[in-house]
N, C-alpha and C positions, 0 to 999 in steps of 0.2 A: 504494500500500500504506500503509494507514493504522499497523496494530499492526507495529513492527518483530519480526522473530525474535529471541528469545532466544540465548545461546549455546548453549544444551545441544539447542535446536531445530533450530540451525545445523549441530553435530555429526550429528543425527539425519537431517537431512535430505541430509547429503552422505553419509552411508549408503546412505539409499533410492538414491540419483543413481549411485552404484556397484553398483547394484543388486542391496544386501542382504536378504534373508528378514526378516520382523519378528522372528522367534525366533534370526537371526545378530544382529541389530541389540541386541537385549535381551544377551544373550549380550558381543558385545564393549563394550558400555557398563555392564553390570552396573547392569539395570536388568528389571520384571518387560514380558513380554509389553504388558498391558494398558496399561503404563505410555509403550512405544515406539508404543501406538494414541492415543491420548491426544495425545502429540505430532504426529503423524501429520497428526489431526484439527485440531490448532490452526497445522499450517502450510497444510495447503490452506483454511484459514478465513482467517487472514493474508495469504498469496498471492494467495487466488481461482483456484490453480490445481487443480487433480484428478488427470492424471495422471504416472508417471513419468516419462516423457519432458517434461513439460512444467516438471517440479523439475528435471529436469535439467538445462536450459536452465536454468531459472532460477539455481541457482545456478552456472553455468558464469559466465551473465554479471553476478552479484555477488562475484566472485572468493570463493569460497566453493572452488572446485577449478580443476582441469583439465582441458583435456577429456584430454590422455594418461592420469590417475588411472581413465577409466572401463574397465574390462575389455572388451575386444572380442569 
């Protein structure tokens, strides 16, 4: 991974990993829709990953969370 995530990417992306709505995610960051796609879009550009499961992994294993934090 060449571009590291930002913080507020880092935030956004252990949303997704908990397996938040983009419209929950915009909502508890207080932030617009468009704005939680955006980020979205510059982590799996950063990553090289695509899907949920595989950010989630990812940040499982950049201590970014837990796996106990993800809802079952």
């Amino acid at each position: 991974m060449q571009d590291e995530l930002s913080d507020r990417e880092k935030e956004i992306l252990v949303s997704v990993a908990k397996g938040m709505l983009n419209k929950e995610i915009a909502d508890r960051h207080n932030i617009s829709i468009n704005t939680v796609i955006t980020h979205r879009k510059n982590i799996t550009r950063k990553t090289g990953i695509k899907t949920v499961a595989g950010l989630t992994v990812y940040a499982i294993l950049n201590n970014l969370l837990e796996i106990s934090d993800i809802p079952q």
